[in-house]
C-alpha positions as CSV (number, residue, x, y, z in Angstrom):
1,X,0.0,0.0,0.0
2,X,3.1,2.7,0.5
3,X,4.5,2.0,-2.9
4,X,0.5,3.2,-4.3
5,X,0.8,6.0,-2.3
6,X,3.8,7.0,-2.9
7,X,3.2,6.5,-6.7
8,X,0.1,8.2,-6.1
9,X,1.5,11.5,-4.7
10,X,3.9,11.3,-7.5
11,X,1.8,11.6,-9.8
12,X,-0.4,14.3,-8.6
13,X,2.5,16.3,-8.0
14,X,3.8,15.9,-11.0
15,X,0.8,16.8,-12.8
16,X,0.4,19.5,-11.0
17,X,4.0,20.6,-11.5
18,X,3.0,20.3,-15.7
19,X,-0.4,22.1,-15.2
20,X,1.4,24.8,-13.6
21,X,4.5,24.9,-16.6
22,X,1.8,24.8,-19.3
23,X,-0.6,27.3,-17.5
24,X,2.7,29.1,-18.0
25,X,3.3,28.6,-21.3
26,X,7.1,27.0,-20.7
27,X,6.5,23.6,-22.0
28,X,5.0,25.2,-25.4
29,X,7.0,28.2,-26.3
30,X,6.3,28.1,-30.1
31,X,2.5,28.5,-30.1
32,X,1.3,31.8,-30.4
33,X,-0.1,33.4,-27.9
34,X,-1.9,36.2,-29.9
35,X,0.2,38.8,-31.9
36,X,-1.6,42.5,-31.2
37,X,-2.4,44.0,-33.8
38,X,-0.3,47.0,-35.0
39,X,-2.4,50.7,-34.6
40,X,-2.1,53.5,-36.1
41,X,0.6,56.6,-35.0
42,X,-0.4,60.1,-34.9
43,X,0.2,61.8,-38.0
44,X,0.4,58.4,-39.6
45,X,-1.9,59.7,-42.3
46,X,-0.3,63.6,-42.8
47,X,-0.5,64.1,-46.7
48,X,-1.5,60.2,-47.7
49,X,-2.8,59.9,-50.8
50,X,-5.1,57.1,-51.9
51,X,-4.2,54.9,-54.8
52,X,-0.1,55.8,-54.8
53,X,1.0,53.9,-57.6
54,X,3.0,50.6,-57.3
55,X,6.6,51.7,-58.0
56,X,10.5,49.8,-58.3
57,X,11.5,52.9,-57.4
58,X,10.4,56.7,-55.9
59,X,12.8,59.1,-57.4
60,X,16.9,58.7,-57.8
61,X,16.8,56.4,-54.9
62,X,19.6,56.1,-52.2
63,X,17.3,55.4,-48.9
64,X,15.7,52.0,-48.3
65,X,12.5,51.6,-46.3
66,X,11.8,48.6,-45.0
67,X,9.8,45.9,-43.2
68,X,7.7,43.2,-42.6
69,X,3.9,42.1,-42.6
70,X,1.9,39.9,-40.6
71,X,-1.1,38.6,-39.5
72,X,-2.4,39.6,-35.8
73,X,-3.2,36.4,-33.7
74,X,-0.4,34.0,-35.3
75,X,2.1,36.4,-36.9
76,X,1.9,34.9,-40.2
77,X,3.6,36.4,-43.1
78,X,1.3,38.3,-45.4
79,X,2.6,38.2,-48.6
80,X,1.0,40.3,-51.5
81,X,0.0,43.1,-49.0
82,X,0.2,46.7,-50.8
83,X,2.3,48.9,-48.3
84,X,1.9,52.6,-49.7
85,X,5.5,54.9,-48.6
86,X,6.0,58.8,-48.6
87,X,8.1,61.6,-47.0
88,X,9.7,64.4,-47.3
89,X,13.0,64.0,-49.2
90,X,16.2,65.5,-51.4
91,X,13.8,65.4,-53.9
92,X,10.2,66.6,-52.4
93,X,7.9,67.4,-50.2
94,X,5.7,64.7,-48.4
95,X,2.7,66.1,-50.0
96,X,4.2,65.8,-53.5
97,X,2.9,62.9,-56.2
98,X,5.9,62.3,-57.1
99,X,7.0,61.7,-53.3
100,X,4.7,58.8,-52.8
101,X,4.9,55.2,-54.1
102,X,3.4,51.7,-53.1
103,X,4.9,48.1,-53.4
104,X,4.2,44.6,-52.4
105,X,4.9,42.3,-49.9
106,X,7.0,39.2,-50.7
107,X,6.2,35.3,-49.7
108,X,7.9,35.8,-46.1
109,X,5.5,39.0,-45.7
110,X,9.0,41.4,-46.5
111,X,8.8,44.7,-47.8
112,X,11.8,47.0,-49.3
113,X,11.4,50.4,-51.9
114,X,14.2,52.7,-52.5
115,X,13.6,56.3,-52.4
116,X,15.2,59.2,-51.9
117,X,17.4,60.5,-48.5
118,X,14.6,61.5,-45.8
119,X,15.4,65.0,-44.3
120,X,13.7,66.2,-41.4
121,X,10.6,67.9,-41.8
122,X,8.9,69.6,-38.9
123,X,12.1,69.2,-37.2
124,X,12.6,65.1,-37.4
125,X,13.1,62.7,-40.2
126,X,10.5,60.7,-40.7
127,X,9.1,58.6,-43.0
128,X,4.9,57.4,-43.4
129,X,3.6,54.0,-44.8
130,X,0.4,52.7,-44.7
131,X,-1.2,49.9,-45.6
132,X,-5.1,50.2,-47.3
133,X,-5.4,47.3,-49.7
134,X,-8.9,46.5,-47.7
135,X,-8.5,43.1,-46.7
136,X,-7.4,44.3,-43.6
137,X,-7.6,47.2,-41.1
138,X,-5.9,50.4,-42.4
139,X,-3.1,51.0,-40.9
140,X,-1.1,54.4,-40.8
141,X,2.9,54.5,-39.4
142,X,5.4,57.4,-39.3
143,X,8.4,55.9,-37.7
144,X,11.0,59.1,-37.0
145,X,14.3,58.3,-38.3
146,X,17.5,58.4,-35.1
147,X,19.3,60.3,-37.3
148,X,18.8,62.8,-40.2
149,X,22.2,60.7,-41.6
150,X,20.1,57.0,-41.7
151,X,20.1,55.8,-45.2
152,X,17.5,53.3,-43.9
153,X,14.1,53.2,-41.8
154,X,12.2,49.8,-40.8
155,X,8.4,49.9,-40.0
156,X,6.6,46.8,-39.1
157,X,2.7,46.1,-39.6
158,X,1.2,43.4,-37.7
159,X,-3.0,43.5,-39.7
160,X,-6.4,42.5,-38.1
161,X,-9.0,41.1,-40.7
162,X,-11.0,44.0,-41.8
């Protein structure tokens, strides 16, 4: 009769032990444990204009924007999402056409247009994206560069189903 008690202890001890690791989400680290959903910044949507054309390129180039996609909930890549960039630049104003330019997400939910240098306007470098293809929320960013010198600027999007 010990050896049943004893085996008996140990295993409610032990479960509770694994109760309490996955009510803590050690013993399954790789399920996701629902990605929030990315919202939009103030002055996200400062001089956006619907439609920007899909683009290789906005202007001589020189700057790279760049970033990634995904789905809220699981964080799965979203590939094929439109992600519309402008800003002020060597070359225009924020509010110009010709400042503004869109292009796609590949299959890993990555995202990377050229453009020209940023220069701060209203006092910081920044840059604005968006993302308004419909199929999910619309989404507006304007990450602020560290420097004015950056030749780069990442923004990531993280979509709720519209």
């Amino acid at each position: 009769m010990t050896s049943f008690l004893f085996n008996r202890r140990t295993l409610i001890a032990a479960g509770g032990a694994a109760a309490a690791t996955v009510m803590s989400g050690l013993l399954v680290p790789a399920r996701a444990r629902g990605l929030a959903p990315t919202g939009s910044m103030r002055g996200g949507s400062n001089n956006y204009r619907p439609d920007a054309p899909i683009v290789d390129r906005i202007g001589g180039g020189g700057f790279w924007m760049s970033g990634t996609v995904r789905r809220a909930g699981d964080g799965a890549p979203l590939a094929g999402q439109r992600i519309q960039i402008w800003a002020h630049t060597t070359e225009g104003h924020e509010r110009d056409w010709h400042s503004h330019g869109a292009t796609l997400t590949d299959a890993n939910g990555v995202f990377r247009l050229e453009m020209p240098q940023i220069v701060p306007a209203f006092g910081q470098a920044h840059g604005h994206l968006a993302y308004d293809s419909g199929e999910f929320e619309t989404v507006f960013l304007r990450p602020v560069m560290a420097s004015s010198k950056d030749t780069s600027l990442e923004a990531h999007f993280v979509l709720q189903p519209a």
